[in-house]
N, C-alpha and C positions, 0 to 999 in steps of 0.2 A: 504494500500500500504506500500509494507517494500521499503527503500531507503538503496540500498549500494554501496559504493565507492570503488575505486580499482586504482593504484598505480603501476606502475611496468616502468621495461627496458627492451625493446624486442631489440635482436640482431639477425643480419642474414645477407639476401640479396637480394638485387633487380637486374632485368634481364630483356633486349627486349624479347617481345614474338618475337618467331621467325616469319616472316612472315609482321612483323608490324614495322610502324618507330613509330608508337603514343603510343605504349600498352607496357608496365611494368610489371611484376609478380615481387610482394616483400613476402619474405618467412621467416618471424621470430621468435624467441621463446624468453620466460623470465622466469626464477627462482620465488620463491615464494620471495617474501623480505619485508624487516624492513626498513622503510624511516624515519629518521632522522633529522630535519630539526630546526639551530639554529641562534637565532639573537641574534647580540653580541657587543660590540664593534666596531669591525673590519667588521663589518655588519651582511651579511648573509652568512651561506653555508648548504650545504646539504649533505647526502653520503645513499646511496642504500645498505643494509646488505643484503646478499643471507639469506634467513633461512630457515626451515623447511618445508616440502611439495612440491605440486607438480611444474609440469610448467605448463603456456601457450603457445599457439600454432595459432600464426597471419598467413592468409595469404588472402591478395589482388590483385586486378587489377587497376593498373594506366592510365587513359586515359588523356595522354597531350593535354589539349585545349589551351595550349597559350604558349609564352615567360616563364611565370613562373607559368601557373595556372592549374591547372590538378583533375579532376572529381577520384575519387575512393569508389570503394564496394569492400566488403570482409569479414571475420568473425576470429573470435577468440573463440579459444579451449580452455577451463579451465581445466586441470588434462585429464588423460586416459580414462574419463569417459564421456558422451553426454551434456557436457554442454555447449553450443553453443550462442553466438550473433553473430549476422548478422548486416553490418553496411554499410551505403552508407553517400557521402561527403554533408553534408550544402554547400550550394554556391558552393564553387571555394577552392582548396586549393593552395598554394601558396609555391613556391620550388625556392631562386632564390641563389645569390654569398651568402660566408661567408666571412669571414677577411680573411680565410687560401683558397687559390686558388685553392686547392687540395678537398675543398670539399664546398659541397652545404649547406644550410639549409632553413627550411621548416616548415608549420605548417599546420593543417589541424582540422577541428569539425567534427565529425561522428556524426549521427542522425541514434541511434541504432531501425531497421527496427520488429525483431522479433527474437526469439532466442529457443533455448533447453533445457529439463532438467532445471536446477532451472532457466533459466532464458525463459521458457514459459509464452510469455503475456508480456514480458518485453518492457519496451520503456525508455528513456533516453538520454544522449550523451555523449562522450570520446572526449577527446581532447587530439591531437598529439603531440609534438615539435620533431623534427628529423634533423639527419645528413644524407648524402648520400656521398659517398668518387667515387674517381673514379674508384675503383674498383668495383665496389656497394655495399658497405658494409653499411647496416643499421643500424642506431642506435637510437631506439623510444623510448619517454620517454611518456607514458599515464597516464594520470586523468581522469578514469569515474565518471561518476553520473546514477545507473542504478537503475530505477523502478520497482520493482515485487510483483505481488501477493500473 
């Protein structure tokens, strides 16, 4: 089994399906990038460099089960090419206030289901931390852990 990690910021948007008060479409993409991350001093900080290659390419379905807790599946596109994970929610995921009125935050575990192209036979999981603004404007910061053959 080879183990690889993965790192990114997917930005975009989330939207009612039409038709529904409970169901969400979130549609996001992220740059290739260079993570950063230093302790210091003054503690920690971090910063996301865009660099070379391709994007990815997020999108899901949000089923609201509660005040703050909401079910999701969906997959991610790695580059132009068929590389595909499939991912549905552990538990419950959790979306509720942030400091700033104007917008939500949330965190969610994917329990990666089966995938494409290199990631055929894959199993694993990705973990979330997100904003949601009132506009729906997304902004996901992932950590996978994915398993392949």
């Amino acid at each position: 089994m080879k183990q690889i990690i993965y790192v990114m910021r997917f930005k975009g948007q989330a939207a009612p399906v039409a038709g529904s008060a409970t169901v969400i479409k979130a549609t996001t993409s992220a740059p290739s990038c260079t993570v950063t991350t230093t302790v210091g001093p003054d503690g920690v900080g971090a910063v996301l460099t865009p660099n070379a290659g391709g994007n990815a390419y997020f999108e899901s379905e949000v089923r609201i089960t509660g005040e703050t807790s909401f079910l999701e599946s969906g997959s991610i596109r790695f580059g132009d090419v068929n590389h595909v994970l499939r991912f549905c929610t552990v538990g419950q995921g959790y979306l509720g206030a942030s400091p700033d009125p104007k917008i939500k935050s949330g965190a969610v575990t994917w329990r990666i289901e089966d995938g494409e192209g290199q990631f055929k036979g894959a199993n694993g999981y990705i973990t979330s931390n997100f904003t949601l603004d009132e506009a729906g404007a997304v902004i996901d910061h992932h950590f996978g852990v994915i398993f392949v053959r």
